[in-house]
C-alpha positions as CSV (number, residue, x, y, z in Angstrom):
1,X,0.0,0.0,0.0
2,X,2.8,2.2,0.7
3,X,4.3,1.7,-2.6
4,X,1.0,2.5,-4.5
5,X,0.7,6.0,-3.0
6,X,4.5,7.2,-3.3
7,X,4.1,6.1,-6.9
8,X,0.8,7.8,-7.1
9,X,2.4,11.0,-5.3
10,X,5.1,11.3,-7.7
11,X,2.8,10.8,-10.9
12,X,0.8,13.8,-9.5
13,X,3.8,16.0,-9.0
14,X,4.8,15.4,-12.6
15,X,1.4,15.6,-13.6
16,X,1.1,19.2,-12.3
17,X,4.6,20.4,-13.2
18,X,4.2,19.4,-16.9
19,X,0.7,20.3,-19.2
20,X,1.9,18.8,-21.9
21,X,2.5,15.5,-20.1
22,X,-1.1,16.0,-18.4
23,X,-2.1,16.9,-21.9
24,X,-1.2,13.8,-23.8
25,X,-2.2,11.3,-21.4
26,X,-5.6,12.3,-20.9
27,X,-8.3,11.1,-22.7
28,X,-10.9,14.2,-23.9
29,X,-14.2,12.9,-25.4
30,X,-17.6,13.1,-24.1
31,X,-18.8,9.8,-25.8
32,X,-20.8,6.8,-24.0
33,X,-18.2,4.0,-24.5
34,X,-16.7,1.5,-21.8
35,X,-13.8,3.6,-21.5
36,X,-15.1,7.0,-20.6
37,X,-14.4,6.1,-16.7
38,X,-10.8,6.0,-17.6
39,X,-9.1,9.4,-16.8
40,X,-5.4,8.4,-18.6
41,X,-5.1,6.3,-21.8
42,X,-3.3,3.5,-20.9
43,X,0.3,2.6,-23.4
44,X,-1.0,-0.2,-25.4
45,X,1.1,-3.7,-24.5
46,X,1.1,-7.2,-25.7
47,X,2.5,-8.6,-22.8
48,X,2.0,-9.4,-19.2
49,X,5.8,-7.4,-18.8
50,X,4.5,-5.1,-20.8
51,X,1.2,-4.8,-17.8
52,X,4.1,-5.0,-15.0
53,X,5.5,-1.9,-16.2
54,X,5.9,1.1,-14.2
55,X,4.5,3.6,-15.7
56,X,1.7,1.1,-17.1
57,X,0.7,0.2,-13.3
58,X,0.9,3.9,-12.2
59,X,-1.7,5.2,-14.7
60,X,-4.1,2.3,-14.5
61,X,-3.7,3.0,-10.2
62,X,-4.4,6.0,-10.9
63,X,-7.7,5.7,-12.8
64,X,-9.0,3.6,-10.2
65,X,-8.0,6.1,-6.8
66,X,-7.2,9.3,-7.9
67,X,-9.0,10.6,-10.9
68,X,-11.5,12.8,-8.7
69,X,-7.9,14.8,-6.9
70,X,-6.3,15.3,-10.3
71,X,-6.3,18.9,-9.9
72,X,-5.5,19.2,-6.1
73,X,-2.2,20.6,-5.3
74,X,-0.1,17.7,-3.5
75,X,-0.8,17.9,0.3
76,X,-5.2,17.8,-0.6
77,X,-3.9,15.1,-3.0
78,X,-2.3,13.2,-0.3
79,X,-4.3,13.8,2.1
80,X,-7.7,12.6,-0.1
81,X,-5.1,9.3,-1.5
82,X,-4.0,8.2,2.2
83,X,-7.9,8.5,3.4
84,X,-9.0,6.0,-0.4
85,X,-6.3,3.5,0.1
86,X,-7.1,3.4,4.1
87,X,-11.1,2.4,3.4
88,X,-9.6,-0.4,0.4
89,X,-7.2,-1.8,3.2
C-alpha cells in the first residue's frame, strides 16, 4: 500500500509540473463507450511485462483512486489518496 501511494504522489507531482504530459495522457471525449471512466489512456502492451511496467501500473492506479484529486495541489492530494487506500485496506 505504501508503494501504490509514493508512486501515485510522484505521478501527481509530474502531472502538475508538466501540461503537456497531463495533456497527452488524458483522454478528452464526451462519448458513452466503456472507456469513458478511464481518466489516462493507458500505453498499449502485448504482454503481461508489458502490464508489469511502471509507468503502465501507475496510470491504471491511478484511474482507479485518484481521478477525482487530479487537480488538487499535492498535500489535498495526499491527504484525499491516504484517506482511499485506508477504506480499500
Amino acid at each position: 500500500m505504501l508503494f501504490k501511494f509514493r508512486m501515485l504522489i510522484f505521478f501527481h507531482k509530474h502531472l502538475l509540473n508538466d501540461i503537456e504530459l497531463k495533456q497527452s495522457l488524458i483522454i478528452n471525449h464526451n462519448k458513452n463507450t466503456r472507456l469513458n471512466n478511464q481518466a489516462f489512456k493507458l500505453p498499449k502492451v502485448k504482454t503481461e511485462k508489458g502490464k508489469r511496467s511502471i509507468f503502465y501500473h501507475t496510470a491504471e492506479l491511478y484511474n482507479l483512486l485518484a481521478w477525482d484529486f487530479i487537480d488538487q495541489p499535492t498535500k489535498t492530494f495526499r491527504e484525499g489518496l491516504a484517506a482511499r487506500l485506508w477504506e480499500q485496506g
